[in-house]
SEVEX-519842 format. One record per residue (C-alpha): residue number from 1; chain; x, y, z. Coordinates in Angstrom, 1 decimal. Last residue first. Layout:
# residues N
{NUM,"A",{X,Y,Z}};
...
***
This chain:
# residues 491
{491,"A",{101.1,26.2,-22.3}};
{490,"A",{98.3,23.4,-23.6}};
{489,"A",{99.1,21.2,-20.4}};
{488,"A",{99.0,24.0,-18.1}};
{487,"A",{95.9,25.2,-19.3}};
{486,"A",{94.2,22.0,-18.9}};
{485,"A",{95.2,21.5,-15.4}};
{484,"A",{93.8,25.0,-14.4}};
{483,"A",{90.3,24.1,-15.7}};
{482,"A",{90.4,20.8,-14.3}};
{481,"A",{91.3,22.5,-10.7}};
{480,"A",{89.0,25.1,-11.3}};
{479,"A",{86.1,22.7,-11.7}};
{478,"A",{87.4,20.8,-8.4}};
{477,"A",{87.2,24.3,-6.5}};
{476,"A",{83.9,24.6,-7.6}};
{475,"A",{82.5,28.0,-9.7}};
{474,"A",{80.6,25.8,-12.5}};
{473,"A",{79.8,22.3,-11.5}};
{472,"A",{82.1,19.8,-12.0}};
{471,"A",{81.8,18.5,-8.7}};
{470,"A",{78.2,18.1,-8.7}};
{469,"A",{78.3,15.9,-12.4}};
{468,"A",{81.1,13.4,-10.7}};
{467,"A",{78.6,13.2,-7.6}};
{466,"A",{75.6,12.2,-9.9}};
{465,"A",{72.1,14.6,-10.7}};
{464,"A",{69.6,12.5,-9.7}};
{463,"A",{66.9,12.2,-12.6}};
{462,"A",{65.3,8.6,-11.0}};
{461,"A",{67.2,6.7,-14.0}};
{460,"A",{70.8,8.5,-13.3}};
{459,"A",{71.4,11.7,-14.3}};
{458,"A",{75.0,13.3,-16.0}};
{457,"A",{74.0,11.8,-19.3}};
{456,"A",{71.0,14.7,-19.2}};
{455,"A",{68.3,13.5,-21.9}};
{454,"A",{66.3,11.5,-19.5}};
{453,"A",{66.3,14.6,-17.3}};
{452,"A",{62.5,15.3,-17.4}};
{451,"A",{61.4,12.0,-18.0}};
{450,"A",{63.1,10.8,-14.9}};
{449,"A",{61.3,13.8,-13.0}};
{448,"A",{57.8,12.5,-14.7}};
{447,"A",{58.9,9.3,-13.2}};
{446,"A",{59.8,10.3,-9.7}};
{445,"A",{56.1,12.4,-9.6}};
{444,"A",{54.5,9.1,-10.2}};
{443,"A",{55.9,6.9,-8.2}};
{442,"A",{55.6,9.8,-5.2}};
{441,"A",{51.8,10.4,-6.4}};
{440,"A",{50.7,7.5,-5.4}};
{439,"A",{50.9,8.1,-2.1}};
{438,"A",{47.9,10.1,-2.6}};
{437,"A",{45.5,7.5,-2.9}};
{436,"A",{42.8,9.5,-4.4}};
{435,"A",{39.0,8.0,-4.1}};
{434,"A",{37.3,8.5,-7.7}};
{433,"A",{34.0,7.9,-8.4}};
{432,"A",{33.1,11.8,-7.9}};
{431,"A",{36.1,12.8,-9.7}};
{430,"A",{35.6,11.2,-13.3}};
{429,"A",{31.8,12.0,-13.2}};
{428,"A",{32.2,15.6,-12.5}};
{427,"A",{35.0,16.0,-15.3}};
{426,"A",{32.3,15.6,-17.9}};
{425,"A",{31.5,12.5,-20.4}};
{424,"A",{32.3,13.3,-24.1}};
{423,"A",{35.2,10.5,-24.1}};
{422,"A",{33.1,7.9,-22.8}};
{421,"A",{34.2,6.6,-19.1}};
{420,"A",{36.3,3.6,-17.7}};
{419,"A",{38.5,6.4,-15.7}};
{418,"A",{41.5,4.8,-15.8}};
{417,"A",{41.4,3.7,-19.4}};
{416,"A",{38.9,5.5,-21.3}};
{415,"A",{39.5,9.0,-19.7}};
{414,"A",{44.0,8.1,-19.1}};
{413,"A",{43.7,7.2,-22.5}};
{412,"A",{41.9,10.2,-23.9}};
{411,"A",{44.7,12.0,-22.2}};
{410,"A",{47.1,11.0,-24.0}};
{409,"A",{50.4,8.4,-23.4}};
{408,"A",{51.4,6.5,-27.1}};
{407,"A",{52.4,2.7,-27.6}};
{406,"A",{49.4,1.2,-25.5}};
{405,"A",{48.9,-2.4,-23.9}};
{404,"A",{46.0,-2.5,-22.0}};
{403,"A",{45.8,-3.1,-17.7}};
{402,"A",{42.6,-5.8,-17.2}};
{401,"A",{40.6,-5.4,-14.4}};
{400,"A",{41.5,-1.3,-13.6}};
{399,"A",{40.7,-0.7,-10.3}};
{398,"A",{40.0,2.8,-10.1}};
{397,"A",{41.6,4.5,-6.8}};
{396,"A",{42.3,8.0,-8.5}};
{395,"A",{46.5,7.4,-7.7}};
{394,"A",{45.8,3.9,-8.0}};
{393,"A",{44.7,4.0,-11.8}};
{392,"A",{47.1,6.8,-12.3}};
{391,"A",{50.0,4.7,-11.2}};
{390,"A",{49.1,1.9,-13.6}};
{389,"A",{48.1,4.4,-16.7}};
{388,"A",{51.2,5.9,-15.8}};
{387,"A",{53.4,2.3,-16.3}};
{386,"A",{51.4,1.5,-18.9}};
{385,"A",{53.1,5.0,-21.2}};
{384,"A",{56.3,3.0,-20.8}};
{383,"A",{59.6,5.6,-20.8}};
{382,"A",{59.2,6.3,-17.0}};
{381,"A",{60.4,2.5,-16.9}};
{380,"A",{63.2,2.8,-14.4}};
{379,"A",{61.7,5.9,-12.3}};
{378,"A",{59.4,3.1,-11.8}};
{377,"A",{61.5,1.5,-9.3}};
{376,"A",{62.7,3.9,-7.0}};
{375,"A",{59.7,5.6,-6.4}};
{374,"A",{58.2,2.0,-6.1}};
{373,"A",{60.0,1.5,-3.5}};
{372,"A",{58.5,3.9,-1.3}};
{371,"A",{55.4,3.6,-2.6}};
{370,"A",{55.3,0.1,-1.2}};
{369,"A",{57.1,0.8,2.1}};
{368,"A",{60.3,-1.4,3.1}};
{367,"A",{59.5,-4.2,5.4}};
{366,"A",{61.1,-6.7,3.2}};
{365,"A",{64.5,-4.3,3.5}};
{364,"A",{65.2,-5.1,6.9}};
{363,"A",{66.0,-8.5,6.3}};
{362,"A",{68.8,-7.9,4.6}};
{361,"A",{69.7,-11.2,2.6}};
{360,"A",{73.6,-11.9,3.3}};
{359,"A",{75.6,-12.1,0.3}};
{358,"A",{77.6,-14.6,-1.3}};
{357,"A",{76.0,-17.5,0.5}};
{356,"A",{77.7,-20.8,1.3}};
{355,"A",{77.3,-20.7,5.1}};
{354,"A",{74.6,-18.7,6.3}};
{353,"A",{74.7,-15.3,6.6}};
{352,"A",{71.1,-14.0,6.5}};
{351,"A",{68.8,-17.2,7.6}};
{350,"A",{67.4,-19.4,4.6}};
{349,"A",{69.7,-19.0,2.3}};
{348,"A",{69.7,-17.4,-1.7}};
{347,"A",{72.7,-16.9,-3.4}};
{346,"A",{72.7,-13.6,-5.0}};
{345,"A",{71.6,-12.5,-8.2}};
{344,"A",{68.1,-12.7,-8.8}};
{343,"A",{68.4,-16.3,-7.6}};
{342,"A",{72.0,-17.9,-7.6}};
{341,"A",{73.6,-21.3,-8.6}};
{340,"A",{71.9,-22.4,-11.4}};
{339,"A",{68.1,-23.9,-11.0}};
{338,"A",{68.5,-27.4,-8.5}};
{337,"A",{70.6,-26.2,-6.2}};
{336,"A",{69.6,-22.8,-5.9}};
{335,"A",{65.8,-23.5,-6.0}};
{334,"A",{66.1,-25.7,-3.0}};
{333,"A",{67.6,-23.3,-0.9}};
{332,"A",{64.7,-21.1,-1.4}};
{331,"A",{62.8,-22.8,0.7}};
{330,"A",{60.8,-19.7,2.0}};
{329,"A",{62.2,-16.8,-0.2}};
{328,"A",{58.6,-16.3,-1.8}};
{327,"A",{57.1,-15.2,1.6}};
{326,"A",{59.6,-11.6,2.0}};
{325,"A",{56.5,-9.3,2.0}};
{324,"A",{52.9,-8.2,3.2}};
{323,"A",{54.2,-5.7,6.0}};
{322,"A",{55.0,-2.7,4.1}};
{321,"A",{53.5,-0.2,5.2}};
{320,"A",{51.3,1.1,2.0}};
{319,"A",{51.5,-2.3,0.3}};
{318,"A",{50.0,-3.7,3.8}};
{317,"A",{47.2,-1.3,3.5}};
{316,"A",{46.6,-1.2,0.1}};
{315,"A",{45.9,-5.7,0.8}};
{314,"A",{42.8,-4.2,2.6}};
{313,"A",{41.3,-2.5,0.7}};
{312,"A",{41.3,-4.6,-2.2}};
{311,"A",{42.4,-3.3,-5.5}};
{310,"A",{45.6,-3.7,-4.5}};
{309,"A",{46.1,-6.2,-5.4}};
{308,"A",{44.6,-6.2,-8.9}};
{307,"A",{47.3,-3.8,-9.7}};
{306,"A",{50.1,-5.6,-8.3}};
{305,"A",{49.2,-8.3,-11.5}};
{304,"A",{48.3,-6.1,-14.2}};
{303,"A",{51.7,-3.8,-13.2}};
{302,"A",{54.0,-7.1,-13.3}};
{301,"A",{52.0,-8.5,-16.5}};
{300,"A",{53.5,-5.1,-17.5}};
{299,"A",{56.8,-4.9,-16.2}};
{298,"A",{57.7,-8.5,-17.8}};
{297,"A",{56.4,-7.3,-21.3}};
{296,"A",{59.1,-4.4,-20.6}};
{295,"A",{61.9,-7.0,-20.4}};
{294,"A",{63.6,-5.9,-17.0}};
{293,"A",{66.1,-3.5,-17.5}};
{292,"A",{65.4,-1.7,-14.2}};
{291,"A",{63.7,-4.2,-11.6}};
{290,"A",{59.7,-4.2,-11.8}};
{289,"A",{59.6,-8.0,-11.6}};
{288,"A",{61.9,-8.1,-8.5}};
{287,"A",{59.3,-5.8,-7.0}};
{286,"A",{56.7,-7.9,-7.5}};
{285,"A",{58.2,-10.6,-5.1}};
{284,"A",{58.7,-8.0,-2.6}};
{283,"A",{55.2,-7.3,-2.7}};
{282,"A",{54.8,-10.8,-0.8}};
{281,"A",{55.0,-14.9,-2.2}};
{280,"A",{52.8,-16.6,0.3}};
{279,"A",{50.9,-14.5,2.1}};
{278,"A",{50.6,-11.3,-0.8}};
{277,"A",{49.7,-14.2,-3.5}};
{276,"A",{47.1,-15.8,-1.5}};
{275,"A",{45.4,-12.2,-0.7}};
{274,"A",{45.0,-12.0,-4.1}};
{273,"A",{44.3,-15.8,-4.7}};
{272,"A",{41.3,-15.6,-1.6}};
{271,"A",{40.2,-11.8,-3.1}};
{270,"A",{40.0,-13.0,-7.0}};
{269,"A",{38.1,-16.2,-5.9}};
{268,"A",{35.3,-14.5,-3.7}};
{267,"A",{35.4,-11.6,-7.1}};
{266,"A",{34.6,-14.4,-9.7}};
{265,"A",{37.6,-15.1,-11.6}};
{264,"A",{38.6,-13.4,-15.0}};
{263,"A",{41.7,-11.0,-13.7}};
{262,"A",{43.0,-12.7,-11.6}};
{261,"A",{43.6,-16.0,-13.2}};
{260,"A",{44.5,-14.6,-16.3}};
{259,"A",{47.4,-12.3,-14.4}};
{258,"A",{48.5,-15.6,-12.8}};
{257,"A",{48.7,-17.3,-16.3}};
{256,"A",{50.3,-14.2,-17.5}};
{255,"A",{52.8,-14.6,-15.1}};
{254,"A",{53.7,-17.7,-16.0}};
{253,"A",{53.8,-17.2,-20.0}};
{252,"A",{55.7,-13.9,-19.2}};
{251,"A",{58.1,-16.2,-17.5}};
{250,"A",{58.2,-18.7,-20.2}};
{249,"A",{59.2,-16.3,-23.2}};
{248,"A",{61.9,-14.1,-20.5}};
{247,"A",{63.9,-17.5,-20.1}};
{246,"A",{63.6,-18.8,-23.7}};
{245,"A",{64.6,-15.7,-25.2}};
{244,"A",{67.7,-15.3,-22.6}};
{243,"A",{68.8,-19.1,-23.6}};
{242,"A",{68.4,-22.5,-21.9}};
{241,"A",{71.6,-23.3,-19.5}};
{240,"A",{72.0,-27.4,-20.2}};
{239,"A",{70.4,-29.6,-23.2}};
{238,"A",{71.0,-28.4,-26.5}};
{237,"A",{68.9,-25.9,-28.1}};
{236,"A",{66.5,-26.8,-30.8}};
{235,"A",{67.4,-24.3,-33.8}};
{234,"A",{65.3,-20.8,-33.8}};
{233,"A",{61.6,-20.0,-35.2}};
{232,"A",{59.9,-21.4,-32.2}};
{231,"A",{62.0,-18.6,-30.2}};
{230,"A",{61.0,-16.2,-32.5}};
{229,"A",{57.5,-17.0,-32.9}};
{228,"A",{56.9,-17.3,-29.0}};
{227,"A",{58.5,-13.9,-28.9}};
{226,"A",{56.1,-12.7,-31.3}};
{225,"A",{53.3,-14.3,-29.3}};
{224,"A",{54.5,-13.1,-26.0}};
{223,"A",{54.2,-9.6,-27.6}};
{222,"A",{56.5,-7.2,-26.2}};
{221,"A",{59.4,-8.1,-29.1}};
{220,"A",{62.9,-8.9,-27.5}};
{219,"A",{65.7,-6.8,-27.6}};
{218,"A",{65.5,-5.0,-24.2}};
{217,"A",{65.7,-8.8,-22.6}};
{216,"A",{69.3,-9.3,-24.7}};
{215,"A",{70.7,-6.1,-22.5}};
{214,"A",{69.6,-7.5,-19.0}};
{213,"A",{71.6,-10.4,-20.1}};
{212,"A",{74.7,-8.9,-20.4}};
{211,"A",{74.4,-7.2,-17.6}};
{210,"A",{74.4,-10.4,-15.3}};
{209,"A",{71.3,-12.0,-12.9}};
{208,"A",{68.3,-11.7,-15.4}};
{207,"A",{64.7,-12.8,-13.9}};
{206,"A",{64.3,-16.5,-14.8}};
{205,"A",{64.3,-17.9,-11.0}};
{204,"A",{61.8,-15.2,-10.2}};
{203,"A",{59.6,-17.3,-12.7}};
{202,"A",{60.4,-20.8,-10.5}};
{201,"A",{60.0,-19.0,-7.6}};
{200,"A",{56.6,-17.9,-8.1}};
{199,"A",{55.3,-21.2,-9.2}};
{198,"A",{56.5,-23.0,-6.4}};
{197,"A",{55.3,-21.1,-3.5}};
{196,"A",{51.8,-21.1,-5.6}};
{195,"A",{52.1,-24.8,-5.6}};
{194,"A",{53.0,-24.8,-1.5}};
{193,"A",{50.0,-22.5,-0.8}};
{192,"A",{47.4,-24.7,-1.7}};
{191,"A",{45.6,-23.4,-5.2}};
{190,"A",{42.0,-22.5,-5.5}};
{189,"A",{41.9,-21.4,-8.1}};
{188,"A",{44.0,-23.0,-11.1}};
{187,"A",{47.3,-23.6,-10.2}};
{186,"A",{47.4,-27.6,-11.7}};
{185,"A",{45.3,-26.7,-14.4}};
{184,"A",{47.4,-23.5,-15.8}};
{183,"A",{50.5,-25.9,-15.7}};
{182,"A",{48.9,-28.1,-17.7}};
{181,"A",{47.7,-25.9,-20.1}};
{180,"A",{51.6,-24.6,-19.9}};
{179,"A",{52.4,-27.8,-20.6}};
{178,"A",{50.1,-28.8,-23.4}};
{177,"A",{50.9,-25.4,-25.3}};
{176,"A",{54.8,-26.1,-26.0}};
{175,"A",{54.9,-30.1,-25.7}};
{174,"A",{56.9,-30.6,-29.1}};
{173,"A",{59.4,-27.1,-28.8}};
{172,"A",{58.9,-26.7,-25.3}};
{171,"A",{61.1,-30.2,-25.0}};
{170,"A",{64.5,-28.3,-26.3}};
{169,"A",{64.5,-26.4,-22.5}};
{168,"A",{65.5,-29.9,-21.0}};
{167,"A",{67.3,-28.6,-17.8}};
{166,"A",{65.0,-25.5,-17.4}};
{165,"A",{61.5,-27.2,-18.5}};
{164,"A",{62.4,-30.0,-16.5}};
{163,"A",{62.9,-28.1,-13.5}};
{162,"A",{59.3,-26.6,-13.7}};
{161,"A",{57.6,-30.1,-14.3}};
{160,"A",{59.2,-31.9,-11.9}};
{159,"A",{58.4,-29.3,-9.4}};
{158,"A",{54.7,-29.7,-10.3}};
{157,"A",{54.5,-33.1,-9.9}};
{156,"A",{55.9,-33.9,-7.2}};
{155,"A",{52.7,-34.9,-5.8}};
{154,"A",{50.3,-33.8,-3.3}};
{153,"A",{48.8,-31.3,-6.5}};
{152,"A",{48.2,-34.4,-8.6}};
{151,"A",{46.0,-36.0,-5.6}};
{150,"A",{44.3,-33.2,-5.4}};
{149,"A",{43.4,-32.6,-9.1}};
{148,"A",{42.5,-36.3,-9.7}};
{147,"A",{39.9,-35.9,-6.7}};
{146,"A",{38.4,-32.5,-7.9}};
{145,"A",{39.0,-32.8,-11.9}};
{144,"A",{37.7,-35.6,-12.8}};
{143,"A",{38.0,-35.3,-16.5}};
{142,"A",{40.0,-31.8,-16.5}};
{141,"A",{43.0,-33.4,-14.6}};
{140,"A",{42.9,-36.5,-15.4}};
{139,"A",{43.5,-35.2,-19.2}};
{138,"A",{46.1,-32.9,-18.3}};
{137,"A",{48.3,-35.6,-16.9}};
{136,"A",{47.2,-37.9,-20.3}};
{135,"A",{48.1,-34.7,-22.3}};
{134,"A",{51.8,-34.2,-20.4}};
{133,"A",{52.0,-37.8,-21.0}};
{132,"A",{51.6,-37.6,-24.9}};
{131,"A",{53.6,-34.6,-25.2}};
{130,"A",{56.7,-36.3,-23.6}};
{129,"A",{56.1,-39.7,-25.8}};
{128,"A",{56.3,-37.4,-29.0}};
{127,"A",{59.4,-35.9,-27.6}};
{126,"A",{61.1,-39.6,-27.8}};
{125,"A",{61.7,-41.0,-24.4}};
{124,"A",{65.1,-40.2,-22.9}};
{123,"A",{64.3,-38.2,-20.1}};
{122,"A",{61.2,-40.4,-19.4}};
{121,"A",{62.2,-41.5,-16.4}};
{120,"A",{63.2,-38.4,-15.1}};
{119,"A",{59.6,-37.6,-15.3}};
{118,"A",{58.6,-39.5,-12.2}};
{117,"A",{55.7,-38.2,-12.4}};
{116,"A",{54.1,-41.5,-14.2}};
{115,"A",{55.5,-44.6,-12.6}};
{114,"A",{56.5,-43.3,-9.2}};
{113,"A",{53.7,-41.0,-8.6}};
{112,"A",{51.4,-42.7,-10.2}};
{111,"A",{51.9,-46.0,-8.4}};
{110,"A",{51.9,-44.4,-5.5}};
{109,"A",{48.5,-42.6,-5.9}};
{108,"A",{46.3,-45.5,-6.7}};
{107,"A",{43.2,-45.5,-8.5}};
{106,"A",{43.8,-42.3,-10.2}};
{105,"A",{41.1,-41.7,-12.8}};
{104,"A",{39.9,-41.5,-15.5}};
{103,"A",{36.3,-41.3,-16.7}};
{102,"A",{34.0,-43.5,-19.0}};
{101,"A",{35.0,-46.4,-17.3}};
{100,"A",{36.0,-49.7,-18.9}};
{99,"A",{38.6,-48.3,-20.8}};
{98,"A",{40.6,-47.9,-17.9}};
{97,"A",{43.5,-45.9,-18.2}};
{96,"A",{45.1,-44.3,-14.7}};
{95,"A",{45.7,-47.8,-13.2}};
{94,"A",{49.6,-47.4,-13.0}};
{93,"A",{49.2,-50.6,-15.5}};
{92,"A",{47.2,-49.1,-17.6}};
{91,"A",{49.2,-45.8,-18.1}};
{90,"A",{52.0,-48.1,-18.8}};
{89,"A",{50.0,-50.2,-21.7}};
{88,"A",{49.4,-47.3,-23.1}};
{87,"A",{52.7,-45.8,-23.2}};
{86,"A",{54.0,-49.1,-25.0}};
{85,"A",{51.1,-48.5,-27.6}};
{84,"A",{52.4,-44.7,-27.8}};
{83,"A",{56.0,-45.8,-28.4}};
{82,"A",{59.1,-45.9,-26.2}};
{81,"A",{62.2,-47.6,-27.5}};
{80,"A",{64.5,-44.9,-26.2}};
{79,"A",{63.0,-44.7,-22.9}};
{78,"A",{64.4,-48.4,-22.3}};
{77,"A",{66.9,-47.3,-19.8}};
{76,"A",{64.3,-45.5,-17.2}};
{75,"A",{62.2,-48.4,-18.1}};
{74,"A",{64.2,-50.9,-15.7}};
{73,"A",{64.0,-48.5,-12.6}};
{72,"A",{60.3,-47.5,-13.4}};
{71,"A",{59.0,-50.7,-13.7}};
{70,"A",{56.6,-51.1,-10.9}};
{69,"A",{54.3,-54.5,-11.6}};
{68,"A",{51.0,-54.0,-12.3}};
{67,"A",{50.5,-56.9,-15.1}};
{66,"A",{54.1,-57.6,-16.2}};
{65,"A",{53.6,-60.3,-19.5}};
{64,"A",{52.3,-56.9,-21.5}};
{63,"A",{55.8,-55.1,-20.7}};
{62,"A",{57.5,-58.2,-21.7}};
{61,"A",{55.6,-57.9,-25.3}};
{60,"A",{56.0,-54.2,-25.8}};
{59,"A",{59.7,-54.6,-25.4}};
{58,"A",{60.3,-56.9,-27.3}};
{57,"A",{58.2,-55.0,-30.4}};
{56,"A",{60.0,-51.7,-29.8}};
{55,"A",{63.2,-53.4,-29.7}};
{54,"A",{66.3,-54.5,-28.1}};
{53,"A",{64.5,-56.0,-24.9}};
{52,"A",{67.2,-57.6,-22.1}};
{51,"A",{66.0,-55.4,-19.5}};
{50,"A",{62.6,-56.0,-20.6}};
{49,"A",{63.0,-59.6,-20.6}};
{48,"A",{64.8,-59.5,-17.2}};
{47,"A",{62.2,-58.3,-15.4}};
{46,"A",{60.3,-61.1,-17.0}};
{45,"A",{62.6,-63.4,-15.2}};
{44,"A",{62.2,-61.4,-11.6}};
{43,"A",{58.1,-62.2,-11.5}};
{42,"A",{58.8,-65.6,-9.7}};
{41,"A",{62.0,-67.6,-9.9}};
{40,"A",{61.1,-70.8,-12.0}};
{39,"A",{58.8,-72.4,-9.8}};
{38,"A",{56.6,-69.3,-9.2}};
{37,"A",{56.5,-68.2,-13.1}};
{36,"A",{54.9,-71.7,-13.4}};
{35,"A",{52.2,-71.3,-10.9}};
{34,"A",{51.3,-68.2,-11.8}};
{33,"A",{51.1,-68.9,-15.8}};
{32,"A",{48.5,-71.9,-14.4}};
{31,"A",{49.9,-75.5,-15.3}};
{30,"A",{50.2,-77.4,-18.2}};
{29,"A",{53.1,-80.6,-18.0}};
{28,"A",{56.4,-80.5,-16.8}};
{27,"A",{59.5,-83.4,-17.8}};
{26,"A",{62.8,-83.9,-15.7}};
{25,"A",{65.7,-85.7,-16.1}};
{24,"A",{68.9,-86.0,-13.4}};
{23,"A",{71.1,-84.2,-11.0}};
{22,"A",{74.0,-83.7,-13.6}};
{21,"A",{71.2,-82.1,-16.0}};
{20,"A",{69.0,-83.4,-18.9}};
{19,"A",{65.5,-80.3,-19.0}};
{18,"A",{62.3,-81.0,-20.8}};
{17,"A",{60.6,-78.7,-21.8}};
{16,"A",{57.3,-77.0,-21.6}};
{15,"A",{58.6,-73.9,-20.1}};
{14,"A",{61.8,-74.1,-18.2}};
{13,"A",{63.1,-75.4,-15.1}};
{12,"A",{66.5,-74.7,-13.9}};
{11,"A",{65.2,-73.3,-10.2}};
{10,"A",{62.8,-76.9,-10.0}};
{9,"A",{66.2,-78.3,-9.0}};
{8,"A",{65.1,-81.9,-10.0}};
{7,"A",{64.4,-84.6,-6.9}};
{6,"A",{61.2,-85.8,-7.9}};
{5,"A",{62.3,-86.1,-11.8}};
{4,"A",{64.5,-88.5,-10.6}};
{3,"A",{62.4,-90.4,-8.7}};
{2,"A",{59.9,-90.8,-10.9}};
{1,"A",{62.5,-91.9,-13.7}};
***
């Protein structure tokens, strides 16, 4: 019997049993867990509970036999079973839930990375299991917020959580606050360069690329909060292209995050995010916000935002010749593969004429003049009384903080407003804190024109009279010729 049970195969051993095989009889007595899992095969048996797990309770128990042992390939097709004591015992084993401490953190960076961000994991996870990780990110995030915060932003975080909410757009309606709090902790200021890269191409990545589509976005309400009602209000979407409301609701959320950000932080932060914005993502970037048949609550976080740029000295400058732009195409590549095929309608490549895209990018037209396109812009949205407050604000040099919302254009808005002054206060005081930025009137002077021939069909947005329109002008030899046909055909 001894020497039997000396020469067993100690791979077909088994706990607290006795094993009868061709090469003989065997019998084990107590020993440490360690010791035991060694002679059977080491930690790959209990890998194979949880692949082999059929239910929440299973599941749970294989999971609590694995103490920090990666188990994102094998979870990835368990998602289904996930509950929030099997979430628990994850976010302990990745380290970033220790009871024992009073505040969380992350203890090691790989393991949260490939456990936790690694949100592809969780694709099939109940939604309730999707909220409760986005809290426990924004948790470490606001409880130690310096170290966690770094180490979150040199993860892939971020992107993760942009492309999940285009390919899974039915998750905004469990997780819809948490992640853009989430969102709003991981930009805060100060932001690195590469997360502000990231946010701005994800919201240029919902600007409208067809007609059609730039005819829902004049349907929506302003508001984001009606907007967020109405979308709330609809059916859960399937997964794959999310719709127009759901595009235009979570880029104005985006952009007024950024506006939010500028707007309430102490002067040293506003100038290092506004001079951020201009290095990384450029004017142009704005510009794509202001494009005709944009949804009009688009054009005005656009108008808060470009406003506060300006603001500085310094930044005018660069609006005024052009020279702050083109930053947010940097990497664009990956935006195209993994969000549709195109960005703001053309395929976007990092040299002009690269293989695979439809157009080439002109390069020449990133050093166009702020004004200058803004002539051609605004013309657009001549019928939005913020878009003259906005230009009046910079004609007179007045940074506004916070652009308001109005329905009707007066002067007592343009005196409370721009000016910041009481309505009973004289002209003197307007114009002696005032310093005119005269280029400001070409914006401005294109829109009143627009206004002025808005009711012409034979204008375009700027108030152009068209070629067709030209031609049949009274006294032209192409007049006559229409006039001439139509005689002969009634004769």
């Amino acid at each position: 019997m001894t020497n039997t049970v000396a020469h067993a195969p100690g791979a077909g051993r088994a706990f607290g049993a006795v094993i009868i095989g061709y090469l003989g009889m065997r019998t084990f007595i107590p020993r440490p867990v360690p010791r035991l899992l060694d002679s059977m095969g080491g930690y790959a048996c209990l890998y194979g509970l949880v692949a082999m797990a059929t239910d929440s309770e299973g599941l749970y128990a294989s999971l609590k036999a694995v103490v920090s042992a990666t188990l994102a390939v094998l979870l990835e097709d368990k998602a289904n079973l996930m509950n929030s004591h099997i979430m628990h015992m994850i976010f302990s084993m990745a380290g970033t839930l220790d009871t024992a401490r009073e505040i969380a953190t992350i203890p090691n960076a790989q393991a949260f990375e490939d456990l936790l961000c690694d949100l592809d994991i969780w694709e099939k996870a109940p939604e309730e299991q999707h909220r409760m990780l986005y809290e426990h990110f924004y948790e470490l995030i606001t409880d130690h917020e310096r170290e966690n915060l770094t180490i979150v932003r040199r993860s892939p975080l971020l992107s993760r959580l942009l492309f999940t909410m285009f390919d899974r757009p039915h998750l905004l309606w469990s997780t819809n606050e948490i992640v853009f709090n989430l969102l709003s902790a991981i930009v805060q200021p100060q932001c690195d360069n590469r997360s502000i890269l990231k946010l701005g191409q994800a919201i240029a990545a919902t600007l409208p690329t067809t007609v059609e589509d730039l005819s829902l976005e004049s349907m929506f309400p302003f508001h984001i909060s009606e907007m967020q009602n109405q979308l709330l209000a609809n059916q859960k979407p399937d997964e794959g292209k999310p719709c127009a409301l759901y595009l235009v609701y979570v880029r104005n959320r985006l952009l007024n995050m950024i506006a939010n950000f500028l707007s309430h932080s102490s002067p040293p932060l506003n100038q290092h995010m506004s001079e951020q914005i201009v290095r990384v993502l450029g004017f142009d970037w704005i510009y794509c916000l202001l494009s005709p048949g944009v949804h009009s609550g688009t054009v005005f976080l656009a108008l808060r935002i470009l406003l506060t740029l300006v603001a500085h000295p310094h930044l005018l400058s660069k609006f005024r010749e052009g020279t702050g732009s083109g930053g947010w195409l940097t990497d664009a590549d990956s935006v195209v593969r993994n969000r549709a095929a195109v960005v703001l309608g053309f395929s976007v490549s990092a040299h002009g004429g690269a293989v695979g895209s439809k157009i080439d990018i002109n390069p020449e037209l990133q050093n166009c003049a702020g004004f200058a396109a803004l002539e051609h812009l605004m013309a657009a949205h001549a019928d939005k009384p913020h878009a003259y407050l906005a230009m009046l604000a910079i004609l007179v040099g007045q940074p506004v903080k916070d652009l308001r919302f109005c329905e009707n254009f007066n002067v007592d808005q343009i005196w409370t407003h721009v000016f910041g002054l009481a309505l009973n206060s004289s002209v003197y005081e307007a114009i002696k804190s005032a310093e005119f930025c005269y280029d400001a009137l070409i914006p401005l002077l294109a829109m009143v024109r627009a206004c002025i021939y808005s009711g012409n069909e034979d204008t375009n947005a700027m108030g152009v009279k068209s070629e067709a329109a030209d031609k049949n002008m009274a006294g032209t030899p192409e007049l006559e010729k229409v006039q001439g046909g139509m005689m002969f055909s009634i004769h």
